[in-house]
Backbone bond lengths (Angstrom), bond angles and torsions (degrees), N, CA, C in turn:
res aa  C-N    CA-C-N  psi(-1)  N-CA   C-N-CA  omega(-1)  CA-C   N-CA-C  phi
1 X - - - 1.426 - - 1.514 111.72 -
2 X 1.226 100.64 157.18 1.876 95.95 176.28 1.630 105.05 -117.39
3 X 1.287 78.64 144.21 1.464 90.23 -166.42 1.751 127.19 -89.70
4 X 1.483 101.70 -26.22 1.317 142.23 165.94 1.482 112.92 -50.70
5 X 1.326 125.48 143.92 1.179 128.48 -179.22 1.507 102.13 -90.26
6 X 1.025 121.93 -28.09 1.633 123.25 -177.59 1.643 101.77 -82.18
7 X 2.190 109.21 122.77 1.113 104.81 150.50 1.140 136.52 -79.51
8 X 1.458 123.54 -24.24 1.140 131.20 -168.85 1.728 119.72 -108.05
9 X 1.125 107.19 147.63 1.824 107.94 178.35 1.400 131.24 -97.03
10 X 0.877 142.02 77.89 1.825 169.29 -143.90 1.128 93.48 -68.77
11 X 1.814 145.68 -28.28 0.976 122.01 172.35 1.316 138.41 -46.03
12 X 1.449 119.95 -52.80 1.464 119.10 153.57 1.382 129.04 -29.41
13 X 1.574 111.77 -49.90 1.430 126.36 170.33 1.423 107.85 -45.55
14 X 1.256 113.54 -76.59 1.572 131.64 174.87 1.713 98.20 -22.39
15 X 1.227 115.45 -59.96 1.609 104.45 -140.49 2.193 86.55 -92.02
16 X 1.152 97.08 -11.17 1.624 90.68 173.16 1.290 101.03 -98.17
17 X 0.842 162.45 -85.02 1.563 133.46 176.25 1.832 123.51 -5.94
18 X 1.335 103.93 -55.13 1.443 117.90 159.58 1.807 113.47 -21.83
19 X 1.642 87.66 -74.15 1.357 116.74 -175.76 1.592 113.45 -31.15
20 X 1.542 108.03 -56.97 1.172 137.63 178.90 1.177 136.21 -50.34
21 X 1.820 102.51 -53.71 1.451 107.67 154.28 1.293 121.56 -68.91
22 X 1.545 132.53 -12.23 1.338 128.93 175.00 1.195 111.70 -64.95
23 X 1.042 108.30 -39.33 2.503 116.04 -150.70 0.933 93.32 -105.90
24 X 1.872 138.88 0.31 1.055 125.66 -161.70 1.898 99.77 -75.70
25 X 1.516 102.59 169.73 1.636 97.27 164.38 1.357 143.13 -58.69
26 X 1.203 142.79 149.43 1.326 143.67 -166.10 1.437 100.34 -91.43
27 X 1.417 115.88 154.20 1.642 132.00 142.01 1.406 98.19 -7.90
28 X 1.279 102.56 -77.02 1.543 127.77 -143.85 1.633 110.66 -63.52
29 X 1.143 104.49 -52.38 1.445 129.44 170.56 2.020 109.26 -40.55
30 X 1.424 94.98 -64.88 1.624 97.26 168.28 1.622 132.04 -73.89
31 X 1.447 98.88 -12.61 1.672 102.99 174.12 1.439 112.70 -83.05
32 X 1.355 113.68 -28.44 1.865 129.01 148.73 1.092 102.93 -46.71
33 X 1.291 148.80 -68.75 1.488 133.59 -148.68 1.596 89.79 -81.44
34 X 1.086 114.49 -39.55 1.672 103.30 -177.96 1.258 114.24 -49.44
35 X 1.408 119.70 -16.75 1.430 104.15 -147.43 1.413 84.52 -105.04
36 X 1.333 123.32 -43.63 1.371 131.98 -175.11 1.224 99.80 -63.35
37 X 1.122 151.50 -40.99 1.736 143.86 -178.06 1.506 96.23 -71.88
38 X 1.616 124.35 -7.67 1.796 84.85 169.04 1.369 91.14 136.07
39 X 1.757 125.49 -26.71 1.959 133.47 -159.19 1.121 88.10 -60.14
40 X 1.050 104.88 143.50 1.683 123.13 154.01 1.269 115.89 -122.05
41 X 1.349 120.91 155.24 1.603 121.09 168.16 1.340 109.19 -154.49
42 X 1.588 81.30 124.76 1.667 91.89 -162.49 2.040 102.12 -111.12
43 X 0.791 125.47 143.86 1.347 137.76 -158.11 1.991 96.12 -89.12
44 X 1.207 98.53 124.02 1.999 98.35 -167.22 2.334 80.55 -135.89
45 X 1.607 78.62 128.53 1.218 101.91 169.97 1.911 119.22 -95.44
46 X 1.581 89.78 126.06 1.558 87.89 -155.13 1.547 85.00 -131.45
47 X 1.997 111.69 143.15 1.502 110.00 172.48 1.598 107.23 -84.72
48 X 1.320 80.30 159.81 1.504 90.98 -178.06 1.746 95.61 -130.21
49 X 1.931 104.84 138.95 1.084 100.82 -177.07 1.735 116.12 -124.82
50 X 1.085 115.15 132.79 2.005 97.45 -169.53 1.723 101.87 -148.15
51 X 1.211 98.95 121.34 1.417 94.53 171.54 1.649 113.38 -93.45
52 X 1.492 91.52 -160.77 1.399 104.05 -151.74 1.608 110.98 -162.76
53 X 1.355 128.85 108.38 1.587 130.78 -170.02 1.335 114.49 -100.56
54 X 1.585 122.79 124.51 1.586 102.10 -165.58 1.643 82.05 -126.82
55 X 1.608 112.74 147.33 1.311 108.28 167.67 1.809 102.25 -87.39
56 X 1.039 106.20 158.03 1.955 116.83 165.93 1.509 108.62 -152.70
57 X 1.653 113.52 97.73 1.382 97.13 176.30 1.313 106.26 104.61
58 X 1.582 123.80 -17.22 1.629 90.87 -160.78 1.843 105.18 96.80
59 X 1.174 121.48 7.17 1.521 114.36 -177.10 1.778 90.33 -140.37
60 X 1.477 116.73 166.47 0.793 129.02 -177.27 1.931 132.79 -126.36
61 X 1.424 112.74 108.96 1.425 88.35 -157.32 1.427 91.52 -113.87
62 X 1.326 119.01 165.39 1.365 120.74 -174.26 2.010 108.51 -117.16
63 X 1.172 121.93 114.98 1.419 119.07 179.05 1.999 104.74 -87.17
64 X 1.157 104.97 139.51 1.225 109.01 158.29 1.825 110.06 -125.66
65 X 0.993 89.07 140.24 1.435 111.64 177.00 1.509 126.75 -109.88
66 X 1.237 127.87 146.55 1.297 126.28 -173.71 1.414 114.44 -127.75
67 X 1.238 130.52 106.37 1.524 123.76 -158.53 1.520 110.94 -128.78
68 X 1.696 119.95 115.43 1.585 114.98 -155.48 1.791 91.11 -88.43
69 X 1.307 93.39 111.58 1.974 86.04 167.86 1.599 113.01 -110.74
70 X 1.413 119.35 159.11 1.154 103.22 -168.03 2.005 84.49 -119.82
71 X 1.449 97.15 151.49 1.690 115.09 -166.03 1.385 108.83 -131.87
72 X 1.349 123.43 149.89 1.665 109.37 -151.84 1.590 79.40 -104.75
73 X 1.450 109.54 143.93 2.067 121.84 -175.73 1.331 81.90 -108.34
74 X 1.389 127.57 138.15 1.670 132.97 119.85 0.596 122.47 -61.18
75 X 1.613 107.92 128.97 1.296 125.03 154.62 1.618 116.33 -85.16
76 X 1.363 143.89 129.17 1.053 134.74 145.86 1.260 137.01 -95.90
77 X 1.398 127.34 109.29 1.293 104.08 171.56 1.676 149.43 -68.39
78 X 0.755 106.01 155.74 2.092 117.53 -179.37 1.498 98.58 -24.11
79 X 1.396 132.46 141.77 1.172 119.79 149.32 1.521 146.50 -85.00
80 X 0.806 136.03 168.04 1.774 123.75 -145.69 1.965 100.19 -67.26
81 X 1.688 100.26 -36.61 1.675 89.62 174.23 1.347 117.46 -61.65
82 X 1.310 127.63 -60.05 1.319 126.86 166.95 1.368 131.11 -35.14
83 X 1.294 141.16 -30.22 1.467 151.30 156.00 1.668 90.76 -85.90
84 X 0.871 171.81 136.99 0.993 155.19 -44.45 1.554 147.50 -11.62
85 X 1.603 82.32 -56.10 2.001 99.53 148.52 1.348 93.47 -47.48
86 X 1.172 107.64 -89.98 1.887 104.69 -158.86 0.951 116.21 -40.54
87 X 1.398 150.64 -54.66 1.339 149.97 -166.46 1.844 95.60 -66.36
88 X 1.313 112.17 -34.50 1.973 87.55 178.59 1.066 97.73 -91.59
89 X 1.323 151.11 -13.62 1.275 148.16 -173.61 1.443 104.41 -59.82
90 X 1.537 121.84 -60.47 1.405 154.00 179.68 1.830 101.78 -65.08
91 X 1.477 123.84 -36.00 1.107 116.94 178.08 1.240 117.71 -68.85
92 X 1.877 111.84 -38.35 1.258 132.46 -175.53 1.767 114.11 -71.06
93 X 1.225 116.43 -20.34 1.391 119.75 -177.60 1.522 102.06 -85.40
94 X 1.534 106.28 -54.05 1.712 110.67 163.71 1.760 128.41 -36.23
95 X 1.425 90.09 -39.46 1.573 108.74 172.98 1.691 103.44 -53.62
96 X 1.104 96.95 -67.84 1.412 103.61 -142.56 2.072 93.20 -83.98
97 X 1.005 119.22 -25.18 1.221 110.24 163.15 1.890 123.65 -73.85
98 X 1.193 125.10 -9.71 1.270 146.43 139.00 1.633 97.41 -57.68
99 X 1.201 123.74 -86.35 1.345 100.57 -159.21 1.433 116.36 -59.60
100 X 1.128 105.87 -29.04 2.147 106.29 -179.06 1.595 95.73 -54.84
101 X 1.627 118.26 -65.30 1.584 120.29 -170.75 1.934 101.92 -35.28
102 X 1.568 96.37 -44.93 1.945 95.49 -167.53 1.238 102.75 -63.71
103 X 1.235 132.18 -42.97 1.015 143.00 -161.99 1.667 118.70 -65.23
104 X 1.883 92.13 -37.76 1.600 94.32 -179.75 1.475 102.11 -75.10
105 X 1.396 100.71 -54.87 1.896 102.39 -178.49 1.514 106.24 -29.46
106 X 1.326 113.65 -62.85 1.463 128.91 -158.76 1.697 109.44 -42.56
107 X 1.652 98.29 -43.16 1.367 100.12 -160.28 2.020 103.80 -88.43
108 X 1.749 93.94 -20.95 1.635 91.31 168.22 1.017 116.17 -50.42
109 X 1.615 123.86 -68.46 1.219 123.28 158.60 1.317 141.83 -26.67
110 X 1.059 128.05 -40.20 1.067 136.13 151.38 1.678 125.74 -38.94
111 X 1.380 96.99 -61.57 1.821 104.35 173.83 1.402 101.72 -70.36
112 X 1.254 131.46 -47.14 1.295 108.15 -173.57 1.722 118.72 -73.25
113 X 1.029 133.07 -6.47 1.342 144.05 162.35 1.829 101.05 -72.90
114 X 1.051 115.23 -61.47 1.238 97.44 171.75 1.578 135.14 -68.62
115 X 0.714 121.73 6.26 1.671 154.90 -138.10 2.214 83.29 -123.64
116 X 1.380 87.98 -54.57 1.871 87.99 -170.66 1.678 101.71 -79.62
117 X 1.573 107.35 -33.66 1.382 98.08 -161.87 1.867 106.34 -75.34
118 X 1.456 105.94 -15.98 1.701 113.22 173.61 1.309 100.57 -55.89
119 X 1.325 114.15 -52.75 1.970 125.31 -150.41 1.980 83.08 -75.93
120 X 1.376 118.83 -63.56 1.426 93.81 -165.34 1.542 125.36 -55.99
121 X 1.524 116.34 -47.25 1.312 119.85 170.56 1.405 118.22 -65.03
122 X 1.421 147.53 20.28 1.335 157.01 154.45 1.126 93.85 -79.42
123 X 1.591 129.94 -79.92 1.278 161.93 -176.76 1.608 102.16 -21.84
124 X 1.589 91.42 -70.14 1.812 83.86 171.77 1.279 125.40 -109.86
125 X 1.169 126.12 33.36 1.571 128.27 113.33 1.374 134.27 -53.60
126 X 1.392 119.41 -50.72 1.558 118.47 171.75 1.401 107.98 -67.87
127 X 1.085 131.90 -45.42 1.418 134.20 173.46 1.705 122.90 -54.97
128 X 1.667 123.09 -24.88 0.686 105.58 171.86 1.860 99.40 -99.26
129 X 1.127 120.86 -29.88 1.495 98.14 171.01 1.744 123.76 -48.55
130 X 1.269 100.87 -38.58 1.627 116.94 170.28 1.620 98.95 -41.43
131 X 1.508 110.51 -73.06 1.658 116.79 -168.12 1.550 107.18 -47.59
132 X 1.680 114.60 -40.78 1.695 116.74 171.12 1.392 112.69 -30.66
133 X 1.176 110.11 -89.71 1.584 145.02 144.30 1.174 92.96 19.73
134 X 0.935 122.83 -94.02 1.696 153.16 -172.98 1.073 119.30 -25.83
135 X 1.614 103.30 -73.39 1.357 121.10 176.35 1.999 121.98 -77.46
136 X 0.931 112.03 -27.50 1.573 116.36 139.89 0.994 139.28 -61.24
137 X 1.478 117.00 -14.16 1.787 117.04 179.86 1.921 79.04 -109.18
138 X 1.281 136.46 -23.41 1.540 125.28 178.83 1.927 101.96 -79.63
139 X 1.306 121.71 -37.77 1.376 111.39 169.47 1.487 103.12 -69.24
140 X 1.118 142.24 -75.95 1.382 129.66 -177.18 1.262 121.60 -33.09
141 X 1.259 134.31 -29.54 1.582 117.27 163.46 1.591 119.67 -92.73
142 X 0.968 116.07 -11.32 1.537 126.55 162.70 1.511 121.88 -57.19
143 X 1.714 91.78 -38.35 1.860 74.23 -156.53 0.807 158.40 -4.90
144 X 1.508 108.27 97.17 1.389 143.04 171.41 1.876 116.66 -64.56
């Protein structure tokens, strides 16, 4: 029988946890993938201000100092879903302003083709009533 309130033995646990924090990844290892996904770090010069109280005498003077240090900024870039949105977002406006432009052309064309096909079939309609005309007032004085 066991006498112990504990069923289970944590040593294994213990030394795999161990394990874990050993092999885990480095600094270094993830500031690589940063860099390769796109990170940048660009170096931004920033003041730095700190005083300073000196006694002399029994009086008290206060120094301030102004010290330009430069501090590395991340940059991160966009992630791949987000530029994606945008790029179809931007494709889709392109789209559809392509099709409006086809669409206007299309339909110019259109009226002005019909626009020609009015003027020719007028044209030879009056012309052949003209030739009627014509040739009926040329049989009527002939009689044949």
């Amino acid at each position: 029988m066991h006498t112990s309130g504990v069923f289970f033995n944590f040593t294994p646990m213990k030394h795999l946890i161990l394990l874990l924090i050993l092999t885990s990844c480095s600094a270094e290892w993830h500031f690589g993938r940063f860099i390769k996904k796109g990170g940048k770090v660009e170096p931004k010069i920033e003041v730095v201000e700190y005083t300073d109280t000196l006694r002399i005498n029994g009086k008290d003077s206060i120094i301030l100092v102004r010290v330009p240090v430069t501090c590395p900024e991340v940059k991160i870039p966009e992630p791949r879903w987000r530029t994606k949105l945008e790029y179809k977002y931007k494709y889709k406006i392109h789209r559809d302003t392509v099709r409006l432009n086809r669409d206007v052309v299309k339909y110019q064309y259109k009226e002005k083709k019909v626009a020609e096909k009015r003027s020719n079939w007028l044209w030879w309609y009056i012309s052949g009533v003209v030739s009627c005309i014509v040739i009926t007032f040329v049989l009527k004085r002939v009689k044949i």
